[in-house]
C-alpha positions in Angstrom: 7.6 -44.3 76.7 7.0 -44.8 72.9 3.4 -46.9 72.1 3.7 -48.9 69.4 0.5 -48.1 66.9 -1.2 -51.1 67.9 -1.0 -49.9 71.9 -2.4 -46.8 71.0 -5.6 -47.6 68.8 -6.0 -50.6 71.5 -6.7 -47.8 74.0 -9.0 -45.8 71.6 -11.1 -49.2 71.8 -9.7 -50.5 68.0 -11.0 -53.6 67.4 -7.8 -55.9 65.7 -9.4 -56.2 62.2 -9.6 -52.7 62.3 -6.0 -51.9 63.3 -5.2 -53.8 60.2 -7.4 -51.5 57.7 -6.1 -48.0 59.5 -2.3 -49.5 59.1 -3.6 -50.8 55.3 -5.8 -48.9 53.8 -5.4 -50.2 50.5 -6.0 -53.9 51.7 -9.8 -53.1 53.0 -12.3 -54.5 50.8 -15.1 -52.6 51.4 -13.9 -49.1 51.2 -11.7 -49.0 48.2 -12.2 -48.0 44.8 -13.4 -51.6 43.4 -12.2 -50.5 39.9 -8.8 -51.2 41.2 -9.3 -54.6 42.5 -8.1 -57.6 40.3 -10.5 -60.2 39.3 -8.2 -62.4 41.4 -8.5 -60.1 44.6 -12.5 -59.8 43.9 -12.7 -63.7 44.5 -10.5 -63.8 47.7 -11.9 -60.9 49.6 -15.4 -61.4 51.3 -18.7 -59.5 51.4 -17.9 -58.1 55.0 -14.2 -56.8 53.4 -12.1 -59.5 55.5 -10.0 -61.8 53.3 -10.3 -66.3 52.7 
C-alpha cells in the first residue's frame, strides 16, 4: 500500500507545521536566505517562521 507523504512523516512523529516546511521549503521563514524575501513577504511572515 502507497502512504501518502503526509502518512509517512506522521509516523516519524512530524508535527503538521512541519510537514508543510519539508513539502515547501521555500515557504519557511526562518531558514531561507532573507535576501530573497520581498518586503511584502517580510511583513506577513512572523518571528517564529509561520505566516498572518
Amino acid at each position: 500500500m502507497k502512504k501518502t507523504v503526509e502518512e509517512f512523516l506522521r509516523e516519524q512523529g512530524m508535527e503538521q507545521e512541519n510537514i508543510f516546511d519539508i513539502l515547501y521549503p521555500e515557504r519557511k521563514g526562518e531558514k531561507r536566505n532573507e535576501e530573497h524575501i520581498s518586503r511584502s513577504e517580510q511583513s506577513s511572515v512572523r518571528t517564529d517562521g509561520t505566516f498572518k
